[in-house]
mmCIF file of the N, C-alpha and C atoms, coordinates in Angstrom:
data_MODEL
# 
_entry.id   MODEL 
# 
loop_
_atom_site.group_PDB 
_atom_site.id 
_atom_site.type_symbol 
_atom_site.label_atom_id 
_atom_site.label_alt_id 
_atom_site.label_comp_id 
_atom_site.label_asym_id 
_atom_site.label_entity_id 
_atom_site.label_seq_id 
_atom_site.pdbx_PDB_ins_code 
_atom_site.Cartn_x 
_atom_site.Cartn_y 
_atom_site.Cartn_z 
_atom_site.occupancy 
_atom_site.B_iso_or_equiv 
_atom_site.pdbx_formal_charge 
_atom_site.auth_seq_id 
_atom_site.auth_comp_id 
_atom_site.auth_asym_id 
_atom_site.auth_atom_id 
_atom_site.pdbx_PDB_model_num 
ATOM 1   N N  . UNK A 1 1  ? 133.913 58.012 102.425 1.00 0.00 ? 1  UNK A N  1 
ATOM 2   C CA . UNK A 1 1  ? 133.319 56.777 101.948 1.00 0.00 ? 1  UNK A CA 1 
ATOM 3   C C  . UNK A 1 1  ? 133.615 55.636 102.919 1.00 0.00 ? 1  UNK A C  1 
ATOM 4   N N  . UNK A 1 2  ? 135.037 55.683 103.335 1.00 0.00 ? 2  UNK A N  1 
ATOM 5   C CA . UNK A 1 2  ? 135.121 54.839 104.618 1.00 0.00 ? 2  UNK A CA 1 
ATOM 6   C C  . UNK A 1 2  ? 134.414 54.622 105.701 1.00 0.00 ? 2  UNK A C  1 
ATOM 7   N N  . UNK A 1 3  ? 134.417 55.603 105.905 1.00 0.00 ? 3  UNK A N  1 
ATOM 8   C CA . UNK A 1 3  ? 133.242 56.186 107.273 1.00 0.00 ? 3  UNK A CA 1 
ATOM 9   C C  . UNK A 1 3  ? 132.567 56.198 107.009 1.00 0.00 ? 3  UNK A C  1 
ATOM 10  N N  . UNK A 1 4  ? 131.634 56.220 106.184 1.00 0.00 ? 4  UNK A N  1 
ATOM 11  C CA . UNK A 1 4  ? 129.965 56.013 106.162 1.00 0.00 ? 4  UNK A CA 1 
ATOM 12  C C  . UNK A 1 4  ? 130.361 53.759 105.588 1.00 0.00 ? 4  UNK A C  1 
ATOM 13  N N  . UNK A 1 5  ? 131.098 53.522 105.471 1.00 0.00 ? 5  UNK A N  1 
ATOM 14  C CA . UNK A 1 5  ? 131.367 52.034 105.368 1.00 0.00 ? 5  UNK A CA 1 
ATOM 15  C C  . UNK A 1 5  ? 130.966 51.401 106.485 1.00 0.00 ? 5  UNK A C  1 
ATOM 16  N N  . UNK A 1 6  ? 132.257 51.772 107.776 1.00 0.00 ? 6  UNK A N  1 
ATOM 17  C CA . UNK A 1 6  ? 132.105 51.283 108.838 1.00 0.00 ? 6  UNK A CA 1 
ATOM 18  C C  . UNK A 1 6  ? 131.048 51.872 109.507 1.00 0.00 ? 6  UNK A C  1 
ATOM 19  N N  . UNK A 1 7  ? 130.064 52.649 109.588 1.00 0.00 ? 7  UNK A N  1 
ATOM 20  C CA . UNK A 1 7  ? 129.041 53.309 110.096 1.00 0.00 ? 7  UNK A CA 1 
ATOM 21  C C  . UNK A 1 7  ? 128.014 51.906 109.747 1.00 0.00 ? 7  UNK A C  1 
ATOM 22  N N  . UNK A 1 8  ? 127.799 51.951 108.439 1.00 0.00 ? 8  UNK A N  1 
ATOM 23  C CA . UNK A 1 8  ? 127.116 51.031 108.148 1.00 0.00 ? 8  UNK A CA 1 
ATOM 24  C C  . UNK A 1 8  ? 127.041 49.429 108.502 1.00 0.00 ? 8  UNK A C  1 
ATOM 25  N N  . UNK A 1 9  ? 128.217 49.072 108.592 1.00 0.00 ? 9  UNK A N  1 
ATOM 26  C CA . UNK A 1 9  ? 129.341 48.277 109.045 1.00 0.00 ? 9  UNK A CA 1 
ATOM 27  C C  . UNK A 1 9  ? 128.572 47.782 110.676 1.00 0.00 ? 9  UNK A C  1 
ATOM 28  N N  . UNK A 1 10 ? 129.257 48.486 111.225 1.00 0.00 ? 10 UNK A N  1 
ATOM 29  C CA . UNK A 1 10 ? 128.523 48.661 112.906 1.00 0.00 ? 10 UNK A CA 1 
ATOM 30  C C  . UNK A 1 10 ? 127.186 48.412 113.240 1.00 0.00 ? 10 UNK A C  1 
ATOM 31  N N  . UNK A 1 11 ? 126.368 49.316 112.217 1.00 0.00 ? 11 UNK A N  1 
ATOM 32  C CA . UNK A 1 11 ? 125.044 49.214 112.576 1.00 0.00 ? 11 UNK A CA 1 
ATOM 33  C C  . UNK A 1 11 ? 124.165 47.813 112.352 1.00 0.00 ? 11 UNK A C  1 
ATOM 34  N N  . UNK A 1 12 ? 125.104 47.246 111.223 1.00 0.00 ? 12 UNK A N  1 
ATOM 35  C CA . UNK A 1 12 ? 124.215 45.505 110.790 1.00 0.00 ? 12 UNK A CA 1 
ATOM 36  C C  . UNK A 1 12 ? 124.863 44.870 111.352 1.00 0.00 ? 12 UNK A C  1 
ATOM 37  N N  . UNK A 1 13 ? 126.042 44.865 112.685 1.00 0.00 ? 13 UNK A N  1 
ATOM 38  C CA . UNK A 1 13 ? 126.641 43.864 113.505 1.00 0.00 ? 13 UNK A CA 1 
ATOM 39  C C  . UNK A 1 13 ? 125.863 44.630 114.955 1.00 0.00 ? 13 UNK A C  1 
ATOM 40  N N  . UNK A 1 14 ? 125.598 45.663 114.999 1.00 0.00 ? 14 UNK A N  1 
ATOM 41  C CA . UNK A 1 14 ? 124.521 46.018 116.079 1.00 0.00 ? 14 UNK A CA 1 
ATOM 42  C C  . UNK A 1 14 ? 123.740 45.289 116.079 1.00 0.00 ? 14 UNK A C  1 
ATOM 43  N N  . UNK A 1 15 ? 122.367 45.154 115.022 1.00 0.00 ? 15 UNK A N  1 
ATOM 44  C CA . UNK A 1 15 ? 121.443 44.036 114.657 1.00 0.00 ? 15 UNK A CA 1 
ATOM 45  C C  . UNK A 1 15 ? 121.727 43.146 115.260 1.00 0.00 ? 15 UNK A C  1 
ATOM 46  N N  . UNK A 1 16 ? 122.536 42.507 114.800 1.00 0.00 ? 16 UNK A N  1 
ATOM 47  C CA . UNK A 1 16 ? 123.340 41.142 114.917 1.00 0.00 ? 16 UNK A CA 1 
ATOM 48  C C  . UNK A 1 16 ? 122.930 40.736 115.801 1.00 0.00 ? 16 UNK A C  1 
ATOM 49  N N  . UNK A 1 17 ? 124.026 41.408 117.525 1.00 0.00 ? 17 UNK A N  1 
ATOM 50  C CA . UNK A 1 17 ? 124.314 41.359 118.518 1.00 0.00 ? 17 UNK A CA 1 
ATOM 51  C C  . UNK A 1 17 ? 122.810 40.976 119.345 1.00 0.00 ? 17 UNK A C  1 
ATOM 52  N N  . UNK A 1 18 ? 122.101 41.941 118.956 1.00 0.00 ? 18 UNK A N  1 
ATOM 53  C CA . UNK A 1 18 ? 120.419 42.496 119.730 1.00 0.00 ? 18 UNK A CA 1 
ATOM 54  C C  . UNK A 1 18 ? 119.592 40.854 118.716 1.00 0.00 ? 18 UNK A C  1 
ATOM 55  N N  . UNK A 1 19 ? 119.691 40.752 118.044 1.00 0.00 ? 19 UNK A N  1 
ATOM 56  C CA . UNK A 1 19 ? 119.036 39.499 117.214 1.00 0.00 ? 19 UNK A CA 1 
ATOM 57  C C  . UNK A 1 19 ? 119.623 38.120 118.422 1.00 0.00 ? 19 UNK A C  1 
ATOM 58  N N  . UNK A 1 20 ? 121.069 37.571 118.149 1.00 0.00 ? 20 UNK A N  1 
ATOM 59  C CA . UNK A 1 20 ? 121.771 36.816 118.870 1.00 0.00 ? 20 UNK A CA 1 
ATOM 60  C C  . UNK A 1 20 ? 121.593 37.004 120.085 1.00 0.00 ? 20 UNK A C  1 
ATOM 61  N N  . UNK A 1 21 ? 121.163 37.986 120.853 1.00 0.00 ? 21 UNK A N  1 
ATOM 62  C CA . UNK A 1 21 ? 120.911 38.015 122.369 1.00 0.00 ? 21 UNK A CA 1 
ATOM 63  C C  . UNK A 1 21 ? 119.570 37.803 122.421 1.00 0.00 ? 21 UNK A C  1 
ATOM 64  N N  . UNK A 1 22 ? 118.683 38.277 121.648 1.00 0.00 ? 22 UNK A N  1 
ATOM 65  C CA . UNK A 1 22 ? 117.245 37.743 122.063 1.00 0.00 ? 22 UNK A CA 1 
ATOM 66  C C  . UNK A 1 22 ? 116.887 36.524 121.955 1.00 0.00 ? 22 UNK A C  1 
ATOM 67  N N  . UNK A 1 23 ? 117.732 35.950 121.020 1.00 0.00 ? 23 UNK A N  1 
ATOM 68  C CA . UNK A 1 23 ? 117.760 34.273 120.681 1.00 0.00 ? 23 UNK A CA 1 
ATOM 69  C C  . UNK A 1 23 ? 118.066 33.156 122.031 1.00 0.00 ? 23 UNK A C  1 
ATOM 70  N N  . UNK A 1 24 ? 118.945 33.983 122.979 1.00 0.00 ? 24 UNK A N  1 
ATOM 71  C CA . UNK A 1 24 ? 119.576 33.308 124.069 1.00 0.00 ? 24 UNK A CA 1 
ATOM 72  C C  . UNK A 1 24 ? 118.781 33.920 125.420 1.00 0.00 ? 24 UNK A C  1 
ATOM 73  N N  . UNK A 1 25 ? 118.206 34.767 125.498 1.00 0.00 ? 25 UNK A N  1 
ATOM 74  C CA . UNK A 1 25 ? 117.588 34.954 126.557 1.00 0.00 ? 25 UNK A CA 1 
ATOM 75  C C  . UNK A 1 25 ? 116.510 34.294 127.228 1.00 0.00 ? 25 UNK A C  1 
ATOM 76  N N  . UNK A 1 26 ? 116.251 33.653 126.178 1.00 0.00 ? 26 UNK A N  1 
ATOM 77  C CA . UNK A 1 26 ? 114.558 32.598 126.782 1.00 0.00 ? 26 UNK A CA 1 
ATOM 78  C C  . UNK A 1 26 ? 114.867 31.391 127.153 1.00 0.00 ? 26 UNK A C  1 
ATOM 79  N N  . UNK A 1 27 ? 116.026 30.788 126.734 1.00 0.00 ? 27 UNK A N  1 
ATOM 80  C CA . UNK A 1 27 ? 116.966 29.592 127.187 1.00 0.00 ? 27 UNK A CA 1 
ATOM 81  C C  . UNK A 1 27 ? 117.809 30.203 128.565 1.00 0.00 ? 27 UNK A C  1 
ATOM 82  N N  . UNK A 1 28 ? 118.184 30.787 129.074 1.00 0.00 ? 28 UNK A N  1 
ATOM 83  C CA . UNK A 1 28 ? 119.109 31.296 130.139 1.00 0.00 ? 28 UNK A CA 1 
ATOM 84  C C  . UNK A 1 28 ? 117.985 31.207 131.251 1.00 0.00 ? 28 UNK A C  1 
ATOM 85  N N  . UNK A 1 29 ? 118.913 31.075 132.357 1.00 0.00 ? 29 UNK A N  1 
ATOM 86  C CA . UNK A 1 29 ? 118.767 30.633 133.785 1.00 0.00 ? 29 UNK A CA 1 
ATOM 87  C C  . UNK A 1 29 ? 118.228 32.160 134.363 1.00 0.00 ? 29 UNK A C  1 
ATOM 88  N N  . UNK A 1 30 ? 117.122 32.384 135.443 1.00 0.00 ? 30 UNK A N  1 
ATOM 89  C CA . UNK A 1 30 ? 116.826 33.142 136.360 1.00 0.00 ? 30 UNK A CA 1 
ATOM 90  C C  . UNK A 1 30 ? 118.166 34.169 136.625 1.00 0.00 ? 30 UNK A C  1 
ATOM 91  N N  . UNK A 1 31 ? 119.414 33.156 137.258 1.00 0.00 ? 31 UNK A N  1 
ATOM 92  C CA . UNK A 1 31 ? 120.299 33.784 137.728 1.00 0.00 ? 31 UNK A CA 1 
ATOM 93  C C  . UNK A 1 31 ? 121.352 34.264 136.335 1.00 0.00 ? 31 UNK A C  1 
ATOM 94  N N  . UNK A 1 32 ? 121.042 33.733 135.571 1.00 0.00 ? 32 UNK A N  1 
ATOM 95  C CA . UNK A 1 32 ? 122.109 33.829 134.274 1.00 0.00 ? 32 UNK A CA 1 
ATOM 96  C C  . UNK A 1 32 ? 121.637 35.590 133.825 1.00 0.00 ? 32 UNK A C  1 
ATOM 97  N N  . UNK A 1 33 ? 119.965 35.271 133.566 1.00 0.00 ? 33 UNK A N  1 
ATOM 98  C CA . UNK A 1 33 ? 119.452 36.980 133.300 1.00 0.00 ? 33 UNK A CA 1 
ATOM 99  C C  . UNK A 1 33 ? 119.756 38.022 134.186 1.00 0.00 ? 33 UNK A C  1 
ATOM 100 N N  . UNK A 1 34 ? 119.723 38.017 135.562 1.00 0.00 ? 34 UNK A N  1 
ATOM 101 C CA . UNK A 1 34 ? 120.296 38.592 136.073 1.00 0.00 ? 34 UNK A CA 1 
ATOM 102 C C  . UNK A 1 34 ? 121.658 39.299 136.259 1.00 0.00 ? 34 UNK A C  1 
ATOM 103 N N  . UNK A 1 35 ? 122.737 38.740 135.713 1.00 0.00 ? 35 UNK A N  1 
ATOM 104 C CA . UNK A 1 35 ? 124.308 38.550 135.600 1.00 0.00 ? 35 UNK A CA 1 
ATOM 105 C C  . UNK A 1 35 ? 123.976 39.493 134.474 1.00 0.00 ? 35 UNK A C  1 
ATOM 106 N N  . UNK A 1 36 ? 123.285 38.890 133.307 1.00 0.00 ? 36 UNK A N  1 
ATOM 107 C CA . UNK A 1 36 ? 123.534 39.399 131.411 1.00 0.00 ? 36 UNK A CA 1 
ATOM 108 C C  . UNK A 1 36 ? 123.106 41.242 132.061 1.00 0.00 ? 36 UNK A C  1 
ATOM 109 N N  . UNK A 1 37 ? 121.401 41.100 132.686 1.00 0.00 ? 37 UNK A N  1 
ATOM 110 C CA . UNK A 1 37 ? 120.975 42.266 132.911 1.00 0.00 ? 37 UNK A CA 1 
ATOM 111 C C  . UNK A 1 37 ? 121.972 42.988 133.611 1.00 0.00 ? 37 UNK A C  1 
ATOM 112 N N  . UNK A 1 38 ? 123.078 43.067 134.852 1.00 0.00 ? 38 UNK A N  1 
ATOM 113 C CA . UNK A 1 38 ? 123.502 44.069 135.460 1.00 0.00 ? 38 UNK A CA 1 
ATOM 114 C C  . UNK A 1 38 ? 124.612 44.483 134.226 1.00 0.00 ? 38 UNK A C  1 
ATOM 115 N N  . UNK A 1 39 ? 125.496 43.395 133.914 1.00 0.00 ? 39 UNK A N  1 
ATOM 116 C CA . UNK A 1 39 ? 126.192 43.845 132.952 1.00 0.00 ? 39 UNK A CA 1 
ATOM 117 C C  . UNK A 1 39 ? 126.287 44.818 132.256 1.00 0.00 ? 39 UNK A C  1 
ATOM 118 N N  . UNK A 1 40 ? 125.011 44.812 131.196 1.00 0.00 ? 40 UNK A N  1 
ATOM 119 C CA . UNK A 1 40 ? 124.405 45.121 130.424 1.00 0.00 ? 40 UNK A CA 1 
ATOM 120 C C  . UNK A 1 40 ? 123.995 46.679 130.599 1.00 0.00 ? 40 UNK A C  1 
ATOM 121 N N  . UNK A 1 41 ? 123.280 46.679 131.956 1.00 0.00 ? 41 UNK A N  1 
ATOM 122 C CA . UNK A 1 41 ? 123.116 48.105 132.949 1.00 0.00 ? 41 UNK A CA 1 
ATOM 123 C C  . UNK A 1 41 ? 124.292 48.652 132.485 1.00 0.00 ? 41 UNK A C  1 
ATOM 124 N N  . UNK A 1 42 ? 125.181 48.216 133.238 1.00 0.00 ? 42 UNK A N  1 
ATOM 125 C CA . UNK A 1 42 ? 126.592 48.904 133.549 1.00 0.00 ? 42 UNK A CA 1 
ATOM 126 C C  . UNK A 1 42 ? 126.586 49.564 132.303 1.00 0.00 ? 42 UNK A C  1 
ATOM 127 N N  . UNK A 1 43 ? 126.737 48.462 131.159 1.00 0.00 ? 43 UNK A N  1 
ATOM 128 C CA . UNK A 1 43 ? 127.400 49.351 129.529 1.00 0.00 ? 43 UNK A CA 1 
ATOM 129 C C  . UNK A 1 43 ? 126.844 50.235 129.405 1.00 0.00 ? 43 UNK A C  1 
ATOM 130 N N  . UNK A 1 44 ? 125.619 50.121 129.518 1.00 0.00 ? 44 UNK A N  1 
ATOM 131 C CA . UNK A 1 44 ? 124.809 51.415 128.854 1.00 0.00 ? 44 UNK A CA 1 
ATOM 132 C C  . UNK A 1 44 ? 125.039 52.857 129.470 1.00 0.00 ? 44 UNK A C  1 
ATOM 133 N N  . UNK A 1 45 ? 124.966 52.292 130.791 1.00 0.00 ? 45 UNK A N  1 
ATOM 134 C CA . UNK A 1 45 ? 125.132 53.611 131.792 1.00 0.00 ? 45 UNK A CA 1 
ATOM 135 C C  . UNK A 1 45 ? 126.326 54.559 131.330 1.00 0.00 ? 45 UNK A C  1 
ATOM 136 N N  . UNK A 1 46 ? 127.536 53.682 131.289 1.00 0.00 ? 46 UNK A N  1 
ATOM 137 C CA . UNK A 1 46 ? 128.740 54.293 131.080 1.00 0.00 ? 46 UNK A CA 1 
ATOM 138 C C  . UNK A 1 46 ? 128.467 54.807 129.580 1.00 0.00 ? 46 UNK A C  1 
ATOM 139 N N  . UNK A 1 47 ? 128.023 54.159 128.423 1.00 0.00 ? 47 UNK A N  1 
ATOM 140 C CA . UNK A 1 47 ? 128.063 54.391 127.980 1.00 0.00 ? 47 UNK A CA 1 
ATOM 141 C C  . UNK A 1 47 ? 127.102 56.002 127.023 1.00 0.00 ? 47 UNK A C  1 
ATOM 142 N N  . UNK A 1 48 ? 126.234 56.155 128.293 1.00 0.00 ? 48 UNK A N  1 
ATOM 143 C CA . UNK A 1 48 ? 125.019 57.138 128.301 1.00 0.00 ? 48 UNK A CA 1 
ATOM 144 C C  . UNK A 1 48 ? 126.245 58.447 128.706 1.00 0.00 ? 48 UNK A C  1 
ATOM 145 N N  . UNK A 1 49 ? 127.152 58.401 129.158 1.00 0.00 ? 49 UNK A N  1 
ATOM 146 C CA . UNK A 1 49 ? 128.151 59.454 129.953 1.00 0.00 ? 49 UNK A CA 1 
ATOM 147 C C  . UNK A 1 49 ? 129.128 59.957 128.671 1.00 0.00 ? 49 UNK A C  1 
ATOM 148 N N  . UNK A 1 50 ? 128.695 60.913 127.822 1.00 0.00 ? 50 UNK A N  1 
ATOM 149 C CA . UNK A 1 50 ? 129.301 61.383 127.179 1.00 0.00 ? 50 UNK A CA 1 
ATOM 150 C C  . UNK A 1 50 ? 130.595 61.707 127.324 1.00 0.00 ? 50 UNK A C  1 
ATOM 151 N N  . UNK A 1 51 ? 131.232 61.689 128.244 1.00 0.00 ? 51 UNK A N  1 
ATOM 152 C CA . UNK A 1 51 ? 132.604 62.521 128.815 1.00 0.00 ? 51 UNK A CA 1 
ATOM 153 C C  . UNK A 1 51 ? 133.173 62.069 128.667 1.00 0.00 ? 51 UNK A C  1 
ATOM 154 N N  . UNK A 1 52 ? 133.232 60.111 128.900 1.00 0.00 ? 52 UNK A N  1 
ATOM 155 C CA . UNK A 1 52 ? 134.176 59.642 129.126 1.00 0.00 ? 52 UNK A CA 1 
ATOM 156 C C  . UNK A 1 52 ? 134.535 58.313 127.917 1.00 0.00 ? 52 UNK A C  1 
ATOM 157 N N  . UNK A 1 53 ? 135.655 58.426 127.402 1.00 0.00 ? 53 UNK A N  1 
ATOM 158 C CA . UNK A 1 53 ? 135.733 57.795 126.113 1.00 0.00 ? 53 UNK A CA 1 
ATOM 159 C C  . UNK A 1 53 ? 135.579 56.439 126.063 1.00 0.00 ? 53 UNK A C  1 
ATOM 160 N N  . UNK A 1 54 ? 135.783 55.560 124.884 1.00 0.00 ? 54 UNK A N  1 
ATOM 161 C CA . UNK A 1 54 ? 135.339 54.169 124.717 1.00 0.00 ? 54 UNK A CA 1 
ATOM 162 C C  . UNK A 1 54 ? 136.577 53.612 125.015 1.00 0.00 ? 54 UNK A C  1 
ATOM 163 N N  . UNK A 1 55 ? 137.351 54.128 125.183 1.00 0.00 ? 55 UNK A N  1 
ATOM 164 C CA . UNK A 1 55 ? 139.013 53.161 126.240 1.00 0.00 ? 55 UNK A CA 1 
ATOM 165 C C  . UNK A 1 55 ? 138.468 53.260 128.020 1.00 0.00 ? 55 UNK A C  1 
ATOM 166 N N  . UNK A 1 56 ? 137.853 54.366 128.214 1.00 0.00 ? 56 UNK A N  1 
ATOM 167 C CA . UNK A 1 56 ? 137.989 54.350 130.046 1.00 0.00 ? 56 UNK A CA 1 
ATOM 168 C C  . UNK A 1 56 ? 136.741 53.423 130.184 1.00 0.00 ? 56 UNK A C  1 
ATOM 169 N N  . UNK A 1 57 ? 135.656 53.400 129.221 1.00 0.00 ? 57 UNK A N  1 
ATOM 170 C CA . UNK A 1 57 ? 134.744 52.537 129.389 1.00 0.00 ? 57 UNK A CA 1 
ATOM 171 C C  . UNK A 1 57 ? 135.127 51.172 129.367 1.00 0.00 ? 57 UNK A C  1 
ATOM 172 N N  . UNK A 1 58 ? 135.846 51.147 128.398 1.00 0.00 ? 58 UNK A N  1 
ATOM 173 C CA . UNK A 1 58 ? 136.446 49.130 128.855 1.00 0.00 ? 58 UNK A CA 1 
ATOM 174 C C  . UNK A 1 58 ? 137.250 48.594 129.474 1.00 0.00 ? 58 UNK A C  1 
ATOM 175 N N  . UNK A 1 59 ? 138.000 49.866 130.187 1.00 0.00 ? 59 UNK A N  1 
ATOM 176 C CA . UNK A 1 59 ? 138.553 49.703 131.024 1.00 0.00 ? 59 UNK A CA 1 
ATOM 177 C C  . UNK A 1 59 ? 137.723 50.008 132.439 1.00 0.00 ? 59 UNK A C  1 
ATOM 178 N N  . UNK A 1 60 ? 136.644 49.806 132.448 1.00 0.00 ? 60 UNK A N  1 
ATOM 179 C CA . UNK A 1 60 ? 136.093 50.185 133.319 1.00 0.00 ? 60 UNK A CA 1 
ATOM 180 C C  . UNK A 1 60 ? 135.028 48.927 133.303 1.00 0.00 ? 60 UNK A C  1 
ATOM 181 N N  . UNK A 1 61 ? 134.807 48.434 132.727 1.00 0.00 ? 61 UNK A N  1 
ATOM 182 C CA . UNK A 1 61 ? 133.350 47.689 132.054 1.00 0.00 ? 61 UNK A CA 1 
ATOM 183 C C  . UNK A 1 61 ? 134.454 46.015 132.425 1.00 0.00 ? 61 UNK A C  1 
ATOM 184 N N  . UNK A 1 62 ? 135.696 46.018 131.975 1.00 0.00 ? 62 UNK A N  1 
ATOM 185 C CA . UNK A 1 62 ? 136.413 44.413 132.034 1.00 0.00 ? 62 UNK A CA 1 
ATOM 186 C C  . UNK A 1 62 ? 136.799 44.696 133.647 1.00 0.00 ? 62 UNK A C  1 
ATOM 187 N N  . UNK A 1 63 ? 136.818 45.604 134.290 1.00 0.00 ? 63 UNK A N  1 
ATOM 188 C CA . UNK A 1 63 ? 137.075 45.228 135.857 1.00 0.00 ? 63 UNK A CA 1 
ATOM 189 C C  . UNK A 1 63 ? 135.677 44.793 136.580 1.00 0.00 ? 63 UNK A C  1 
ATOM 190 N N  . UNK A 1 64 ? 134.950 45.772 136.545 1.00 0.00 ? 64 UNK A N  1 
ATOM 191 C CA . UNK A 1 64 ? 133.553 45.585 136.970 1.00 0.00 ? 64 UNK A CA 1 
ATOM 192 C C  . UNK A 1 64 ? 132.635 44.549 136.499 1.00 0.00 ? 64 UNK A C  1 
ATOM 193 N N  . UNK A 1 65 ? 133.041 44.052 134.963 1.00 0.00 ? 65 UNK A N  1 
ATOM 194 C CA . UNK A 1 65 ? 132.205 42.744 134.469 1.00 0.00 ? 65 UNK A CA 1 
ATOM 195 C C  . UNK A 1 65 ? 132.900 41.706 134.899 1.00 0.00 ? 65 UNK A C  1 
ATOM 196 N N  . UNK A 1 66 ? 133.898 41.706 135.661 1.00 0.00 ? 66 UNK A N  1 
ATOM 197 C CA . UNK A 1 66 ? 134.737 40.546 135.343 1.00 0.00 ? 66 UNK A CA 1 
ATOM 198 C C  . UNK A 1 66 ? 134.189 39.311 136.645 1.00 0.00 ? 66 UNK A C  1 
ATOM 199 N N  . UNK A 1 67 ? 133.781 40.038 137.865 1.00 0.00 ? 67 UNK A N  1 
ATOM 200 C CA . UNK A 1 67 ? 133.482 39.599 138.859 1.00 0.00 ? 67 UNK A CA 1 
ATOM 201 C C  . UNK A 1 67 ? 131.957 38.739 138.818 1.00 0.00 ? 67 UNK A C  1 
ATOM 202 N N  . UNK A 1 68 ? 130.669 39.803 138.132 1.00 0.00 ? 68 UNK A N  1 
ATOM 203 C CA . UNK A 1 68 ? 129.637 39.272 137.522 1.00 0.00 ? 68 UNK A CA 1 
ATOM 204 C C  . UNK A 1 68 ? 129.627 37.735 136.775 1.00 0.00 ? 68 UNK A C  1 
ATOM 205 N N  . UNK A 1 69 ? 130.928 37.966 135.655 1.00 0.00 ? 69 UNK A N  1 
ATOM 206 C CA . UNK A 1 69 ? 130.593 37.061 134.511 1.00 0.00 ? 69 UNK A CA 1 
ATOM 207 C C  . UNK A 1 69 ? 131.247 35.654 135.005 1.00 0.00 ? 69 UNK A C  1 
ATOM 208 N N  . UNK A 1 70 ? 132.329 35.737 136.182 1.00 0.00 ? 70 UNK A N  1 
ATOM 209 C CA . UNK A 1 70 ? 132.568 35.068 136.484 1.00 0.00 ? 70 UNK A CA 1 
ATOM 210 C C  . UNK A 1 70 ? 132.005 33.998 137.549 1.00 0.00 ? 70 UNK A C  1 
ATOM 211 N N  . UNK A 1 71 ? 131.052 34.500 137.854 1.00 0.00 ? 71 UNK A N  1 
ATOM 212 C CA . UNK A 1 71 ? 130.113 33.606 138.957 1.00 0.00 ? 71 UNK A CA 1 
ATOM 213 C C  . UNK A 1 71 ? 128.993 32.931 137.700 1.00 0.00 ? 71 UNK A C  1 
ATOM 214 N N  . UNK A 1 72 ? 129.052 32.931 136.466 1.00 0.00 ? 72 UNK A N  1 
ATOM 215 C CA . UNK A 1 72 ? 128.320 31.934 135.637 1.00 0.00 ? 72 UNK A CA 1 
ATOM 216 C C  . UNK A 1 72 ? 129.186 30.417 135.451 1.00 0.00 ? 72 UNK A C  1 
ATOM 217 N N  . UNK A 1 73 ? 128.233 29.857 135.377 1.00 0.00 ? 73 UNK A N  1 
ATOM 218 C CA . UNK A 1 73 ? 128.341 28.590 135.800 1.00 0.00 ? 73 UNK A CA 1 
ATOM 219 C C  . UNK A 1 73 ? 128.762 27.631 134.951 1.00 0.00 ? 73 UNK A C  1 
# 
């Protein structure tokens, strides 16, 4: 019952996330979309890689995003 909680849980803060980002994308800068888009790449990619768990991914995702997010302005 837990688990189908947080399942559920996840999926209407998924929404969320994809709602709240489409809200901000039409206001953002040329170079700002660019930054959100590679980011964004990155997660998915890693996250398309079954093998490797959701710790090596953010540990992988806060080194590699960190350089991106930091050239916003």
């Amino acid at each position: 019952m837990l688990d189908k909680n947080f399942d559920r849980q996840i999926g209407t803060t998924h929404r969320r996330l994809v709602k709240a980002m489409d809200g901000r994308v039409g206001a953002m800068s040329l170079e700002t979309k660019e930054r959100y888009f590679a980011v964004l790449s990155m997660l998915v990619g890693k996250l398309e890689e079954p093998e490797k768990s959701l710790r090596e991914i953010a540990q992988e995702m806060i080194a590699e995003a960190a350089s991106v997010i930091f050239l916003e302005p």
